[in-house]
ZATORBA-18902 format. One record per residue: residue in three letters; z, y, x of N, C-alpha, C in turn. Coordinates in steps of 0.05 Angstrom, whole numbers, plus 5000, padded with zeros to 4 digits. Last residue first. Example, Ala and Ser with C-alpha at 12.3 -4.5 7.8 and 13.67 -1.06 7.14 Angstrom:
Ser514249555257514349795273515750015258 Ala515648865264515649105246515649345264 
END
This chain:
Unk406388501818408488511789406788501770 Unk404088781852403788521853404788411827 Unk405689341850402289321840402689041839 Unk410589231866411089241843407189251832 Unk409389081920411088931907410588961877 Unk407589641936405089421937406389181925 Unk411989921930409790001912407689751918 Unk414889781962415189741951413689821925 Unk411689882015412989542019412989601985 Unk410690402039408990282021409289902010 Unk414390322090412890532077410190392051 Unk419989912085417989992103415690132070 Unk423789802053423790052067420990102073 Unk425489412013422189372014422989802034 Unk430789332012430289491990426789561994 Unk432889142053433989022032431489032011 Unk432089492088430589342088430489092067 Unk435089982096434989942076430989642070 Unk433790272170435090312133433290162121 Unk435190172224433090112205434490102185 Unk436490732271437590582249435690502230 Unk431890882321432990912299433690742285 Unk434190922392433790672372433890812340 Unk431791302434434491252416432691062399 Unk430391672509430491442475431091392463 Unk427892062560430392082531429191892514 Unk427291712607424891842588427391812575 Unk426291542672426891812660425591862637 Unk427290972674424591142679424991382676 Unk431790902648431990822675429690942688 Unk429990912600431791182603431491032637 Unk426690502594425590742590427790972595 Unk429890152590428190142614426590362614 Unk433690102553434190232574432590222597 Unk428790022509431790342504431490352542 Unk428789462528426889722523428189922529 Unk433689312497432589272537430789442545 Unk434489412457436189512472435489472502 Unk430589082435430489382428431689522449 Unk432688592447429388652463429788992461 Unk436388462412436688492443434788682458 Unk433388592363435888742367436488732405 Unk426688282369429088302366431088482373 Unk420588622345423088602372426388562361 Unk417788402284418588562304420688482319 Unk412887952287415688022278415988242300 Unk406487892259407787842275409988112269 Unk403587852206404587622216406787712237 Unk402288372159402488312175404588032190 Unk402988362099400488412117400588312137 Unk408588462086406188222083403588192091 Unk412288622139410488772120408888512109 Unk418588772169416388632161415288752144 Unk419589402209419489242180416889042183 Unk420689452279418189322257419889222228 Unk425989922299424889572301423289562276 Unk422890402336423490382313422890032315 Unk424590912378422790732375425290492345 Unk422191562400424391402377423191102377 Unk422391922450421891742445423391592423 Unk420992562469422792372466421692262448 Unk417592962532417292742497419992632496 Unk416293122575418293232561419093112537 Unk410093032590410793232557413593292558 Unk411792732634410392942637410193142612 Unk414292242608415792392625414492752629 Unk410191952568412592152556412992442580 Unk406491652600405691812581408192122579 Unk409691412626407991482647407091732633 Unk413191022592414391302605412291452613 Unk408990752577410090882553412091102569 Unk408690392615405690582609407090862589 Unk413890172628412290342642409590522634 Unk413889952578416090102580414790332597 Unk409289572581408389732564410589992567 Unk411789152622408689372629409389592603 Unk416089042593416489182618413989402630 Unk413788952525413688882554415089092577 Unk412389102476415289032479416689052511 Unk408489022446409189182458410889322467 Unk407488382432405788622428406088842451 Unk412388112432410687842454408288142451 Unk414588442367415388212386412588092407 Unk413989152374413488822354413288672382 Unk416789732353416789532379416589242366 Unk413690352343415290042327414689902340 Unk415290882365414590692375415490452356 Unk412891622363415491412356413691142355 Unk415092132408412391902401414191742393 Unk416592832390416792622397414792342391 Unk415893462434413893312416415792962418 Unk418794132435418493832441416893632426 Unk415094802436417794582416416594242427 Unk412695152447415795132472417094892452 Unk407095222432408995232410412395222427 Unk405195222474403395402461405995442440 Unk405294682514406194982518405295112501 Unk405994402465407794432480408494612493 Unk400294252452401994362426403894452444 Unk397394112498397194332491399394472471 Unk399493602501400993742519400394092513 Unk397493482464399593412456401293692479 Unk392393422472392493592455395793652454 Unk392293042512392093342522391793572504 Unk393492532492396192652507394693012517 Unk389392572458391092602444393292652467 Unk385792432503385392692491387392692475 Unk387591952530387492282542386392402530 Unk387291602481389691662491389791952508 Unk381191832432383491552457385691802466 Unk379991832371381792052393383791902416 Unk376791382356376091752365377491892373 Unk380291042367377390892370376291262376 Unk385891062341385491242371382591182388 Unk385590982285384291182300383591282328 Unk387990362293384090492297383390762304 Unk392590172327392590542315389190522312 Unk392089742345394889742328393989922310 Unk387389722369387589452361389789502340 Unk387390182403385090052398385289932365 Unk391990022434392690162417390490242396 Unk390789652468392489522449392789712426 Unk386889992510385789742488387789692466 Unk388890462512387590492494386390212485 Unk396090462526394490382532391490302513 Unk400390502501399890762513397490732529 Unk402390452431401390412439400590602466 Unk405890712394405690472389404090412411 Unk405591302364404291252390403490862392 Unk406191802326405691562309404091422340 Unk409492432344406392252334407591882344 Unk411892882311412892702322409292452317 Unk413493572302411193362308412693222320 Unk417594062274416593922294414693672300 Unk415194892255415594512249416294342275 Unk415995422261416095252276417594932274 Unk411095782229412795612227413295432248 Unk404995932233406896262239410495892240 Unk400595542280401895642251404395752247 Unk398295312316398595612318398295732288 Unk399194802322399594962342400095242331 Unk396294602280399494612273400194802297 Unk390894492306391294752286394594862283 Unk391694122338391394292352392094562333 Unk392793712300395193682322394794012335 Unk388693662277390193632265393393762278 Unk384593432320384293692296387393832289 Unk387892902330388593112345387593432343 Unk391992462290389692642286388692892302 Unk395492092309393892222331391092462315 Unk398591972265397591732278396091792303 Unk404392492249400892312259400492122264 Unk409292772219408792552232405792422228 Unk413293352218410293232205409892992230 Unk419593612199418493372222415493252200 Unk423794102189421393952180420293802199 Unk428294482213429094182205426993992189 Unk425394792227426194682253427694452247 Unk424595132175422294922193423394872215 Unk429894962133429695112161426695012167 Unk429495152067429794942086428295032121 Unk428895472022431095562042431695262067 Unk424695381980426995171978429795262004 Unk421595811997423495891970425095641964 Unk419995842050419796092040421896042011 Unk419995172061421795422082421895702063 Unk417694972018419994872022421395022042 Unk412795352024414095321998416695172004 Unk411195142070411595392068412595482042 Unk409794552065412594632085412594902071 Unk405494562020408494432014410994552036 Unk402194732047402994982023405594812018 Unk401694342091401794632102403194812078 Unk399293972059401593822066403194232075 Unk394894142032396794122020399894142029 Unk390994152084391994462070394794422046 Unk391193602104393093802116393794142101 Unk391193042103391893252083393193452084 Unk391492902149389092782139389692932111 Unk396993042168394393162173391593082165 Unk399792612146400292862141397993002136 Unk397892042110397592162135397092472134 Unk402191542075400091732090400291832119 Unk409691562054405991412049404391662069 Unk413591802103412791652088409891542080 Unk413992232142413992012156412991802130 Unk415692762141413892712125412692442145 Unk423092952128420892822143419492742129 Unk427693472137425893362115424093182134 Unk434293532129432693382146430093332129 Unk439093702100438093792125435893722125 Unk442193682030440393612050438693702073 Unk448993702037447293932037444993712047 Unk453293351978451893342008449293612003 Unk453993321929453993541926452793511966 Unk446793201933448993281926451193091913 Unk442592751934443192871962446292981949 Unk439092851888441792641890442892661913 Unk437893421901439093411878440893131878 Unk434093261933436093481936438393491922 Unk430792971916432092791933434492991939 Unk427993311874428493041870430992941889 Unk425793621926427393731903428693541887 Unk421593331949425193441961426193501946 Unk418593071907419892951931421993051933 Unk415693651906417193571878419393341894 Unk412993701944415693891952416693761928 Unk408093391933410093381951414093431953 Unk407193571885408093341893409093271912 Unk405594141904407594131885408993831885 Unk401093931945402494111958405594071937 Unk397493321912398093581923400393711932 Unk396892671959397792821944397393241947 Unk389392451962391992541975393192701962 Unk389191711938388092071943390292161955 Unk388691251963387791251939386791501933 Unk386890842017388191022008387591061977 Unk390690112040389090392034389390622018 Unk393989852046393889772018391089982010 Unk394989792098394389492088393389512057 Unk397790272102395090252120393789942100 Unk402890172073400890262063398090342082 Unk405189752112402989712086402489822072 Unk402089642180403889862163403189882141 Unk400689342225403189362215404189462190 Unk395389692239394789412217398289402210 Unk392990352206394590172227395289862214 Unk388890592167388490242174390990262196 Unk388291022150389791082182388690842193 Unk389091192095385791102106386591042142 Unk393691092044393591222073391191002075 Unk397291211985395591022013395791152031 Unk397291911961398591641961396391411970 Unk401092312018397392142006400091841985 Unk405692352035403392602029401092532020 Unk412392262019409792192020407892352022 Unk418992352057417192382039413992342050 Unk425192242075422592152082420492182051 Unk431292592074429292542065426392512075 Unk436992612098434392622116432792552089 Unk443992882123441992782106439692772110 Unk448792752171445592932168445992722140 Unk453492522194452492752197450192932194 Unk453091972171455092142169455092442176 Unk447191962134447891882153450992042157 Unk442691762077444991992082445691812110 Unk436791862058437791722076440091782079 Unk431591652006433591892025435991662036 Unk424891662008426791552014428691652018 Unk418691471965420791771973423791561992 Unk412091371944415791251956416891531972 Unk406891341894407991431920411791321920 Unk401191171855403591171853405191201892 Unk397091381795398691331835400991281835 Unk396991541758397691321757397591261781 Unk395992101750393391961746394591691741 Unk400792361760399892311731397292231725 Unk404991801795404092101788402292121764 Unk410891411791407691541782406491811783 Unk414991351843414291501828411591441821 Unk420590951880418090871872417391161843 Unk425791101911424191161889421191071898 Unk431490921951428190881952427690961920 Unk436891011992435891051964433091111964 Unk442590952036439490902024438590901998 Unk448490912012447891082033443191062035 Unk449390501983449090741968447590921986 Unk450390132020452690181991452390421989 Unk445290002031446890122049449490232037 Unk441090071972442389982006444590052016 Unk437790201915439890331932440190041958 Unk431390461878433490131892435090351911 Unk428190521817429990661840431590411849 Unk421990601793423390451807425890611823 Unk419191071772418590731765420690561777 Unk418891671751419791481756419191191745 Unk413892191756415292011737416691811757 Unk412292781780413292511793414692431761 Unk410893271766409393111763409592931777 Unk413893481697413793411727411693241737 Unk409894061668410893831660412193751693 Unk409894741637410094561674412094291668 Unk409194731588407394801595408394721634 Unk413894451569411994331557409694381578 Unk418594731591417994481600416094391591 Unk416795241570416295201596417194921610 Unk419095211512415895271519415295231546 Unk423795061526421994871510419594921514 Unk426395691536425995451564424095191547 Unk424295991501422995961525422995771546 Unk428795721463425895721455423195791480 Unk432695911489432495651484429095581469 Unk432296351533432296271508431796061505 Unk436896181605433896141593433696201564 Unk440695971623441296261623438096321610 Unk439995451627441295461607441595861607 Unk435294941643435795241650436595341630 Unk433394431632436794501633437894831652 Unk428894541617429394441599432894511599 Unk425094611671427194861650427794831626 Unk429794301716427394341698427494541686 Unk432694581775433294451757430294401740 Unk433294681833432494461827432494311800 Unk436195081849437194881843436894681827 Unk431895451879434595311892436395151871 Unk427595151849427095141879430095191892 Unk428095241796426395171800426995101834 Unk431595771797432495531781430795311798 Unk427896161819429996021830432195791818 Unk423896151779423796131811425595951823 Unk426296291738425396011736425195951761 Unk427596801752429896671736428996311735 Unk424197111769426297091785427996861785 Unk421297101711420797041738422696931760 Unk425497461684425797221690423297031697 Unk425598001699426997811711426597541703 Unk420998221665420898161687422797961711 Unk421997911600422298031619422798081647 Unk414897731573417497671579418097951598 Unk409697851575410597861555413697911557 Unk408097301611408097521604408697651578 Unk409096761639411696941624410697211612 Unk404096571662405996491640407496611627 Unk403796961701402397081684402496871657 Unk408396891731407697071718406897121696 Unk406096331753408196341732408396671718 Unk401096591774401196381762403496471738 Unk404496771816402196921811402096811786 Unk406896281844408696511832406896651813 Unk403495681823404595951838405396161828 Unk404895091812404795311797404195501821 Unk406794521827403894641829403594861825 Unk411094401804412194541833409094611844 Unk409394091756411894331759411694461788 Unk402494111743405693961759407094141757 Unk398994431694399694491724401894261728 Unk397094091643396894351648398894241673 Unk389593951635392593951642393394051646 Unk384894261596385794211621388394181629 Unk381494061545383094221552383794111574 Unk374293861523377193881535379394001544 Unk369494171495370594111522373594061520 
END
């Protein structure tokens, strides 16, 4: 029989690494831990390590993001990785620096099964979902070029679908709040409406925030953008939503990619407050990366800003997010389906 790989680096558990070191002395547990998670190093460049222990522990916790691709934007301020994992998946990480936040967008599946038609990794499907160590490997990765900047902001807005991988996506936050020291009030999990999904996050000890994946406030168009909402139409996902709200007191936002002559309309401003006003919701709405999949363009720069204000004229808090790094294939799965084309 074969021998069995051995663990991702950030796969391990404490329990685990233990019972790697045994033998060793008790501190240094302590000693890879936190190498490992506050500063992110391997233990190749864990230098308070024997040099003969730290070789044995990069052999035995390999990483398990390789690099394929790194593109910069924004004179630096955007930065996309393309990673293999060690079947040969492959996932996108994005970091974002802004003058007052850093933000990392990370993956949780590599594909995604969601089908939204806009979005290419909906266009490219799924492949598997990443584990919990792959994940958090992502921030740690992005932590590290983040510096010496502090990174704030974690979002799981990239490949996939949080909640369609949800025991992983769950051991990744509680590993990135319990031993990366990252606030859960600075973690944002983003849905397409999985509303299972939506109800469990309710009443987990962490107070993450949810932002759902809306595009749509009306169940035919949204039918047509979001398939899933074919099992979770619109009043049951706005009454799971409203459930997370009072149960958790934390805001819910719906983020909107506004595509041109689609969902852009004065009607749609109105359906789209009708929804929010009553949650309290704020609203991000996002201009459309092209995608090769998809034909139709997103809302021009004017259109964005007429929106914006027809929805604050409704009473609904909105903000335009800054489209990063479109230079650089941004949109979520743009540049891994570039380089499968390669």
């Amino acid at each position: 029989m074969a021998a069995s790989a051995a663990p991702a680096r950030y796969d391990i558990s404490r329990p685990e690494l233990e019972s790697l070191l045994a033998g060793e002395p008790r501190y240094r547990v302590d000693q890879v831990w936190e190498g490992l998670y506050a500063r992110g190093a391997g233990p190749a460049e864990m230098t308070d390590l024997p040099k003969a222990l730290r070789a044995r522990l990069d052999e035995a916790l390999p990483p398990g993001l390789a690099l394929l691709a790194e593109q910069e934007s924004d004179g630096g301020e955007t930065v996309k990785w393309l990673w293999s994992l060690a079947d040969g998946s492959r996932v996108e990480t994005v970091l974002m620096r802004y003058p007052d936040r850093v933000t990392v967008c990370v993956s949780s599946q590599a594909g995604c099964g969601m089908g939204c038609v806009f979005c290419a990794t909906g266009q490219a499907g799924l492949t598997r979902n990443l584990s919990s160590g792959e994940i958090v490997e992502q921030v740690i990765r992005a932590r590290r070029k983040a510096a010496p900047r502090r990174l704030g902001n974690v979002v799981l807005m990239g490949m996939g679908e949080p909640l369609a991988n949800y025991a992983s996506v769950w051991a990744a936050v509680e590993r990135l709040h319990d031993d990366a020291g990252i606030s859960a009030r600075r973690i944002t999990l983003s849905t397409v409406g999985l509303v299972p999904g939506i109800r469990r996050l309710a009443g987990e000890r962490l107070p993450v925030n949810l932002a759902v994946s809306l595009h749509a406030a009306n169940d035919a168009l949204r039918d047509a953008l979001v398939p899933i909402n074919r099992r979770y139409p619109l009043a049951v996902l706005v009454e799971a939503c409203r459930a997370y709200v009072e149960e958790t007191g934390r805001r819910i936002s719906f983020e909107w990619a506004l595509i041109a002559g689609a969902n852009d309309r004065p009607s749609d401003a109105s359906e789209l407050a009708a929804l929010a006003r009553p949650l309290h919701a704020h609203v991000n709405l996002i201009p459309l990366n092209p995608t090769p999949g998809y034909r139709s363009r997103g809302t021009a720069p004017s259109g964005v800003r007429a929106f914006r204000d027809r929805l604050s004229a409704l009473g609904v808090n909105a903000t335009i997010r800054d489209n990063r790094g479109t230079a650089i294939d941004a949109a979520c799965g743009q540049l891994a389906a570039r380089r499968a084309g390669d």
